[in-house]
C-alpha positions as CSV (number, residue, x, y, z in Angstrom):
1,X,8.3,36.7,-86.9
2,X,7.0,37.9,-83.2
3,X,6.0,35.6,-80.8
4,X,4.4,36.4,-77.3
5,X,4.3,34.1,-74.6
6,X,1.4,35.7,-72.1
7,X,0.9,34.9,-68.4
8,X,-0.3,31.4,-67.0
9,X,-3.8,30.7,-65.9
10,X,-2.4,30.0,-62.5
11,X,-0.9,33.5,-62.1
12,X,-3.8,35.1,-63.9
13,X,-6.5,33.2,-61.4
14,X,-3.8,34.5,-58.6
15,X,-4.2,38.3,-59.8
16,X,-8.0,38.2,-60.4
17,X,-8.0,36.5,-57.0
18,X,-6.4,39.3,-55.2
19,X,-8.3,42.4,-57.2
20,X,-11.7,40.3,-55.7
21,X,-10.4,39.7,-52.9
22,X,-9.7,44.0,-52.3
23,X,-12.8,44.8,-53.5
24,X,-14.7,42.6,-51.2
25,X,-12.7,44.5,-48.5
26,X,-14.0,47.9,-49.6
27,X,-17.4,46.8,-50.5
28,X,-16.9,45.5,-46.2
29,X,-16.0,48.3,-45.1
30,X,-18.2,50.3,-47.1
31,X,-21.3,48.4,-45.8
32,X,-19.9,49.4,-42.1
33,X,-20.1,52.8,-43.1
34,X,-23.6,53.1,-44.7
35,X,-24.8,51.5,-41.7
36,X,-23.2,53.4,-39.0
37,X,-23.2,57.2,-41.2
38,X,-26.4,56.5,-42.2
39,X,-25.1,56.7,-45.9
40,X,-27.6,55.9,-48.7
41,X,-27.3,52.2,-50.1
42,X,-27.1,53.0,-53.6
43,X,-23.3,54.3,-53.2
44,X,-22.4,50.3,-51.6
45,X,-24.4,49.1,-54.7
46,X,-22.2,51.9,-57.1
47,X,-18.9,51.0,-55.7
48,X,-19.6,47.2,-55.8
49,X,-21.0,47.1,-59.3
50,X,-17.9,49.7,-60.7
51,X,-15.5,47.0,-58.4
52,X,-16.8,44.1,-60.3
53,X,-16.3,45.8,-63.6
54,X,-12.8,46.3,-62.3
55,X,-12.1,42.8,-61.7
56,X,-13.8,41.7,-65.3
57,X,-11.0,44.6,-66.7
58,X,-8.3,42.8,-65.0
59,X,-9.1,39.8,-65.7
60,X,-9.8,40.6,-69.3
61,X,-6.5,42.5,-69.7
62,X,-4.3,39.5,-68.0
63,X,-5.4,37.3,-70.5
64,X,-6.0,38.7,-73.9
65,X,-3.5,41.5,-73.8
66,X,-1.0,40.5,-70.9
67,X,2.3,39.5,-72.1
68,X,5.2,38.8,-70.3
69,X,7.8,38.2,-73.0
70,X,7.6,39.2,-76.6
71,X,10.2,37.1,-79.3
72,X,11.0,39.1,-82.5
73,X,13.8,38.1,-85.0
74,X,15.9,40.9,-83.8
75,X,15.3,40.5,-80.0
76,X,13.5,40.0,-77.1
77,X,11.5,42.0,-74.5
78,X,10.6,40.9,-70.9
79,X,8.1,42.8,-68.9
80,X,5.5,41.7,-65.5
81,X,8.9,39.7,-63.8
82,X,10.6,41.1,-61.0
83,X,14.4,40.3,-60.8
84,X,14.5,39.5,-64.9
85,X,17.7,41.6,-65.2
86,X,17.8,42.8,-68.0
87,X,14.6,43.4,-69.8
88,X,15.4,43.6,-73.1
89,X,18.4,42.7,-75.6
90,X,19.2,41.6,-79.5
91,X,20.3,38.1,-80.3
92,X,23.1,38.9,-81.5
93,X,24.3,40.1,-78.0
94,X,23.0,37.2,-76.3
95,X,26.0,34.9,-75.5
96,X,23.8,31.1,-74.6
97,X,20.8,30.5,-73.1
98,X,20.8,27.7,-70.1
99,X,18.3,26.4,-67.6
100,X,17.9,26.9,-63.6
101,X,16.4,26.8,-61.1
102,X,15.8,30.1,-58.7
103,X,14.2,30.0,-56.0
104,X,12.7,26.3,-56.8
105,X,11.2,27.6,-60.0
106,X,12.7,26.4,-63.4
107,X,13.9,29.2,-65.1
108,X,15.4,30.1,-69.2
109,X,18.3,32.6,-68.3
110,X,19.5,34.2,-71.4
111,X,23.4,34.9,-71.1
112,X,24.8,38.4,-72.2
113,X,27.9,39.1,-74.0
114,X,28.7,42.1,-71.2
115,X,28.1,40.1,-68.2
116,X,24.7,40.7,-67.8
117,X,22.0,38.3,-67.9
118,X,17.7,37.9,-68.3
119,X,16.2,35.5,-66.2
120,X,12.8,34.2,-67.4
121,X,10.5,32.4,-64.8
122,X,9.1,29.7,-67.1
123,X,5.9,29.1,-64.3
124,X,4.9,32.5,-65.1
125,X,4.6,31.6,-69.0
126,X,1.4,29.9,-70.5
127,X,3.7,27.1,-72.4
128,X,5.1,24.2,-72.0
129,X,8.2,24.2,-70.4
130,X,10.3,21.8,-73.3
131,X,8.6,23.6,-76.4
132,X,9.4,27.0,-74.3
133,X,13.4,26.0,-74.3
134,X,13.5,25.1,-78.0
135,X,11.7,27.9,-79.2
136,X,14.0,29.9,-77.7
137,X,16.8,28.0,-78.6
138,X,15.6,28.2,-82.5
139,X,15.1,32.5,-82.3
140,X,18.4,32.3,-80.5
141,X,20.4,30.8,-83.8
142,X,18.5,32.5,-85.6
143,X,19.4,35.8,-84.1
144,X,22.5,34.6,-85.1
145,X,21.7,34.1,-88.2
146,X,22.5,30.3,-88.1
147,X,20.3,27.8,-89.5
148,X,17.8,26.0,-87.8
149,X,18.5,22.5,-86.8
């Protein structure tokens, strides 16, 4: 069974926000310079329409095919989280799995055998925080190949 827990809406509105926010700084400065090069307007109405289409993409691809972690029976894979350690593993070497908090965010770290740990960001996850921890809780005994509770 895979599972895949994609990006929140509050950190997909925050990336959309920023790719509008750029291309509203080109599509500026590009105005300044048809007006003061004396540049035709349909390359300002060009870039702003292939901008646009841009931000659609990224929106688009942040929601429907964004994911941060993916859950399989054999393992996990985290990708998109800066400072996650270690990005992938099997269940079988995953020693626990806790909760913290870093850096005032509530966080799933998943323990290694070798020392090394993945630290999952639950704020960046579209799901609940409680059915987050038990569902990885459950893939982690299973992993194991213990039986669900």
């Amino acid at each position: 069974m895979t599972t895949q827990y994609r990006l929140s809406p509050q950190l997909v509105a925050r990336v959309v926000g920023a790719a509008l926010l750029l291309v509203g700084v080109l599509i500026l400065v590009l105005t300044l310079a048809v007006a003061a090069l004396g540049l035709p307007g349909w390359v300002l109405l060009v870039v702003a329409v292939v901008g646009l289409l841009g931000v659609s993409a990224t929106g688009y691809a942040a929601v429907r095919v964004g994911w941060v972690l993916r859950v399989t029976d054999e393992g996990y894979v985290v990708r998109f989280v800066r400072g996650a350690g270690t990005t992938r593993a099997r269940w079988k070497d995953v020693e626990d799995a806790v909760t913290a908090e870093v850096a005032g965010s509530p966080c799933v770290v998943l323990r290694l055998r070798d020392g090394r740990s993945t630290t999952i960001p639950v704020t960046v996850l579209a799901v609940d925080r409680d059915r987050f921890v038990r569902e990885m809780q459950e893939h982690l005994r299973r992993g194991r190949g213990l039986r669900p509770l």
